[in-house]
N, C-alpha and C positions, 0 to 999 in steps of 0.2 A: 757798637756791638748790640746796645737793646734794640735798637731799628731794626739789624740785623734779623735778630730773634722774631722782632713782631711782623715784620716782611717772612721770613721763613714759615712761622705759622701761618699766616696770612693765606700764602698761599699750598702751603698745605692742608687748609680747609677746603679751601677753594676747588681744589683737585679733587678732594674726598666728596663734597657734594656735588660735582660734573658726574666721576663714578656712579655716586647713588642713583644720580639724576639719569642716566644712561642705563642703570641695572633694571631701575624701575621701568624703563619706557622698553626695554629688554624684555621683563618678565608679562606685560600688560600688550604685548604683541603676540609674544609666544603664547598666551594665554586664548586668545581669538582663534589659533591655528588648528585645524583640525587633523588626528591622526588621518592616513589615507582611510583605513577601514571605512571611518566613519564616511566622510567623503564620496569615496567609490559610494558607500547605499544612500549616500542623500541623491546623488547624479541619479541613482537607479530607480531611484522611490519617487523623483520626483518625475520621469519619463512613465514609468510607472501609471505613478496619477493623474500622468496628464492623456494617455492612453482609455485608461478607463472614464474619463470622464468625455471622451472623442464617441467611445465606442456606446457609451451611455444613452448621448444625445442621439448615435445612428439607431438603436433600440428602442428610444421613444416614437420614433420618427418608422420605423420596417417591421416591427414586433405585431403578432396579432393578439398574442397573450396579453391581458391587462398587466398580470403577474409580471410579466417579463419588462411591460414597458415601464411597470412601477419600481419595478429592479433597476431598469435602465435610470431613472429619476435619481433615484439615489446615487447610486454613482456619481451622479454629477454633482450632486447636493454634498455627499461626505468627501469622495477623492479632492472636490475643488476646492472643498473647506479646508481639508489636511494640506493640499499644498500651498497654497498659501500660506499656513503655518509654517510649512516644509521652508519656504521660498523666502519668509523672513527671517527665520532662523540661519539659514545658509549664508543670507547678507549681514545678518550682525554676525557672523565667525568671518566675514572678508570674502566667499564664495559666490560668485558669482553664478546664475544655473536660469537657463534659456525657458523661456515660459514655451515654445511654440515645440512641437513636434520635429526633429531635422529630417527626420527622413520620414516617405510614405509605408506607413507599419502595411506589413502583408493581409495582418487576420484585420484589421478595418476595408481593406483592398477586398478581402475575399468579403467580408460580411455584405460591404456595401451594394455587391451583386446579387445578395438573396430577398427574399420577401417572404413576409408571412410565416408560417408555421416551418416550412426549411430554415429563415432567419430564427427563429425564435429556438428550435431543437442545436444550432452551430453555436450560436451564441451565449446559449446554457453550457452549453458544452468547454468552450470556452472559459467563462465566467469560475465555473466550477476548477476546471487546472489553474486558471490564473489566478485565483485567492487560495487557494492549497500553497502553491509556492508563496507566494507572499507571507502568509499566515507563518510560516515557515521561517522563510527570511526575516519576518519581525520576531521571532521567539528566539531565531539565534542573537539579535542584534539584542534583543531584552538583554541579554548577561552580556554582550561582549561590548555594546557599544561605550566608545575612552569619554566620549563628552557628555556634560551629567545633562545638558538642555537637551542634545538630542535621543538621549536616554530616555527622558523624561516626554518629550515627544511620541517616541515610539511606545512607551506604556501607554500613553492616552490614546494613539491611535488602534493598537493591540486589538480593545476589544471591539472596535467595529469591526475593524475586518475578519474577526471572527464570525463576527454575526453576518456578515454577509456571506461567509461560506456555510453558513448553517442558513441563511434563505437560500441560495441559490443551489445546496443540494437537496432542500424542497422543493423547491419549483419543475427540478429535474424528478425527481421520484415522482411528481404529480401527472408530468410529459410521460415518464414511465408507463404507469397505468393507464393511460390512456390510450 
């Protein structure tokens, strides 16, 4: 009968720590997974970035504006920086997210055919709606985003790209008066 008893508990410990052992490896899975929200904007932010940093390197390269080509520099210097960021951050929550471009973007299609001061006036132009919405898309995700890293992510990158849409709608006022 005490066998009994110590066989019984035995394996009713046993079982309780498989449980734990399963709860835990449960909660530290669930834990990596990201709401879609979040997800859909990392997929988005990092197409995104990897866009602007395409479109960048065609501005250094067609631009006659210094301004413009030195606009273009950056871009590649911060968007490439951020994704990378973007791009580990997405592999430690389990996401997996394609460094290359999948399709041929139209406005690099269309820029790639200008030169000179037509390149430089489309591509501001450009540049200008393209961080407006973004600037946008990161101030929603500021309050809404579920994951505190990519939270924290988009705070840090926030105020760059502010500041890129406050150079680029100088450089535009500068084409302006001209």
């Amino acid at each position: 009968m005490r066998a009994t008893r110590s066989m019984i508990a035995l394996v009713t410990g046993l079982g309780l720590l498989t449980l734990a052992s399963a709860l835990g490896a449960q909660q530290t899975s669930t834990s990596l997974k990201l709401q879609r929200t979040d997800r859909t904007f990392i997929t988005k932010a990092a197409a995104g970035g990897r866009a602007e940093v395409e479109l960048g390197q065609l501005a250094q390269g067609k631009a006659s504006s210094d301004a413009v080509k030195q606009f273009g520099q950056r871009m590649v210097e911060d968007h490439g920086a951020a994704n990378q960021e973007l791009m580990q951050l997405a592999e430690n929550k389990g996401m997996q997210l394609d460094d290359k471009t999948p399709k041929p973007d139209r406005l690099l299609t269309r820029l790639s055919k200008l030169q000179g001061p037509e390149f430089d006036r489309e591509y501001v132009k450009a540049m200008a709606k393209d961080h407006k919405q973004d600037v946008a898309e990161f101030r929603r995700m500021h309050s809404g985003a579920v994951d505190p890293n990519l939270k924290a992510w988009v705070d840090k990158t926030l105020p760059t790209l502010e500041d890129h849409l406050k150079t680029i709608e100088g450089i535009q006022a500068q084409m302006a008066k001209k």
